[in-house]
C-alpha positions as CSV (number, residue, x, y, z in Angstrom):
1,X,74.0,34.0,59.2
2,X,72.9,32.0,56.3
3,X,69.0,33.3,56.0
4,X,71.1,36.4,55.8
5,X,73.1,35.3,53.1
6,X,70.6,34.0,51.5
7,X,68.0,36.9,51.8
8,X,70.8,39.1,50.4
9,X,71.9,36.3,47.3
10,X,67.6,36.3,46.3
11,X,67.6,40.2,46.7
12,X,70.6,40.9,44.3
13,X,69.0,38.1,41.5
14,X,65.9,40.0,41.9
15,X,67.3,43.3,41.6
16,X,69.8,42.5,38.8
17,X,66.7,40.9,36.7
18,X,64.5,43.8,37.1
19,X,67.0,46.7,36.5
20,X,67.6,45.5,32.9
21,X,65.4,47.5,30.8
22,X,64.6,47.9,27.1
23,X,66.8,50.7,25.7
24,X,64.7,51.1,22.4
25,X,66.4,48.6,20.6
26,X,64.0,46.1,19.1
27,X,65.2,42.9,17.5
28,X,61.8,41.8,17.0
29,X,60.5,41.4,13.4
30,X,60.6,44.6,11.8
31,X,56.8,46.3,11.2
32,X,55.4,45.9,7.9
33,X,55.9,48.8,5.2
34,X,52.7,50.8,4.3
35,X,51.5,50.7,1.1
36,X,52.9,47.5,0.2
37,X,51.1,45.0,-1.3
38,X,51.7,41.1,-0.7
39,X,50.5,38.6,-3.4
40,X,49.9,35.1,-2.7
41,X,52.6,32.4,-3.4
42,X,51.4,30.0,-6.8
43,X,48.8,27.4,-6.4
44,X,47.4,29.6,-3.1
45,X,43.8,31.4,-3.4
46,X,43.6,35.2,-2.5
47,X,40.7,34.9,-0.5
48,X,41.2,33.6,3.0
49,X,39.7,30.4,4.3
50,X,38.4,29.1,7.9
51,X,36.2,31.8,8.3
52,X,34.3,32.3,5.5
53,X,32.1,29.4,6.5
54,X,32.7,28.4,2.6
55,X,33.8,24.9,1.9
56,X,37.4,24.1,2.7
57,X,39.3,22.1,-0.4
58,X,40.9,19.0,0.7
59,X,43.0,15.9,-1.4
60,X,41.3,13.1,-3.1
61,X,43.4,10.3,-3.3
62,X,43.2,8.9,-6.9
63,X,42.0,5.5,-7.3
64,X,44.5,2.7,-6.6
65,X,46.7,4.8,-4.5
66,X,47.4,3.1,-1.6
67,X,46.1,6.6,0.2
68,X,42.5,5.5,-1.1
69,X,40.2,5.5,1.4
70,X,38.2,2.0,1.2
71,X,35.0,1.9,3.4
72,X,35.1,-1.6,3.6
73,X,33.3,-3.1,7.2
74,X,35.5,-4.2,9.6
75,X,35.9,-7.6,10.3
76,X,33.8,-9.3,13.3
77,X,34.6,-11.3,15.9
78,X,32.8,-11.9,18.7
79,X,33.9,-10.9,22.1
80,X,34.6,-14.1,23.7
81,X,36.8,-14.3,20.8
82,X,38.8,-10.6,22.2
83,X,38.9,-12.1,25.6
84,X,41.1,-14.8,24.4
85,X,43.5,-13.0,22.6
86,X,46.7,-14.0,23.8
87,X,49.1,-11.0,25.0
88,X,51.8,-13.5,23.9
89,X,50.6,-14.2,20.8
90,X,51.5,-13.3,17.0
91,X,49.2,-12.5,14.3
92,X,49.4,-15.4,13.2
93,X,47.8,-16.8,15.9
94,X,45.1,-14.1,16.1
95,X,44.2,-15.1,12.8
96,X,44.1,-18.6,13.2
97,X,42.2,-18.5,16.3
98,X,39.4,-15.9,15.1
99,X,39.3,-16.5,11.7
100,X,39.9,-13.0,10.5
101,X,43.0,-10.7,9.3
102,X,41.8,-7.9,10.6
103,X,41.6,-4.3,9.0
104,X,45.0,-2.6,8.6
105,X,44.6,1.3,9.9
106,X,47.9,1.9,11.1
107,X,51.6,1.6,9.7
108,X,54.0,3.4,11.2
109,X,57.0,3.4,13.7
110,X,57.4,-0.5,13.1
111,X,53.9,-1.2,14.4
112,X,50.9,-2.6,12.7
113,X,47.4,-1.4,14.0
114,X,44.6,-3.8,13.1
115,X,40.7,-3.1,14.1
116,X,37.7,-5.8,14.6
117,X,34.3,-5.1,15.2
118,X,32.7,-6.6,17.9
119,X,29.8,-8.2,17.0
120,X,27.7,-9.2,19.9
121,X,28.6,-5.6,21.3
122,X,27.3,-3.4,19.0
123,X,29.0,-0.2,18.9
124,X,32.2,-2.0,20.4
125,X,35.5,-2.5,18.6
126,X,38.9,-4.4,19.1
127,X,42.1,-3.2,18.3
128,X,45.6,-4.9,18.4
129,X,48.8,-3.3,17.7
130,X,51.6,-5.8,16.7
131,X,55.4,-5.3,16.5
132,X,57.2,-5.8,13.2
133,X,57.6,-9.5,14.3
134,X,54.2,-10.4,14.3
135,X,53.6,-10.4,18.6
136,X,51.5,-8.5,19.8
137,X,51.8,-5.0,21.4
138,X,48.4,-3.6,22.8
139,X,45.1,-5.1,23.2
140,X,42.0,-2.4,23.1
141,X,38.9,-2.7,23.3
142,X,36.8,0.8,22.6
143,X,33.3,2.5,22.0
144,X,32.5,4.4,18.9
């Protein structure tokens, strides 16, 4: 009684979801007019760009923005030094007990990202993500 029952509940969802069908009535976006013409918005080129293979323009930040990309090296440590990075620790710490601050990459979402080279490991970096207080969040070592 109840495969029955439910045989007959699939078979009328089934039917009921295919017998809809599209009466001509679109309320899609409407098709575009022939003949028009469209100009670009201001400040936007009329060429296309992406496939081109021309040059794409990007931003410069203006010296002494605080968007300015720096190159500076990052700061080494060695990896004893990573291996005792206390979990539990605050920057603070970290600092005292390596000796360096640390390059600031990331701000955002109340966390601080700081990044280390590794410097018997070539290739190898450290970074530590710290909460807002100062402890620390992650610990990560990685391979550029």
């Amino acid at each position: 009684m109840k495969n029955w029952l439910m045989i007959m509940v699939v078979l009328a969802v089934v039917v009921t979801g295919c017998s809809k069908k599209d009466t001509g009535t679109s309320t899609s976006s409407p098709s575009p007019t022939t003949g028009a013409t469209v100009q670009p918005s201001a400040g936007a080129s009329a060429t296309p760009s992406g496939t081109s293979g021309g040059t794409t323009a990007t931003a410069t930040p203006q010296a002494g923005s605080k968007d300015a990309v720096k190159d500076e090296p990052l700061p080494k440590i060695t990896k004893e030094q990573a291996d005792k990075i206390n979990m539990t620790g605050t920057y603070d710490d970290l600092v005292k007990q390596t000796g360096a601050k640390g390059k600031l990459v990331k701000d955002e979402n109340g966390k601080k990202t700081y990044d280390f080279e590794i410097s018997n490991q070539p290739g190898y970096y450290l970074e530590v993500v710290f909460f807002d207080d100062g402890k620390i969040s992650e610990k990560r070592v990685f391979q550029k």
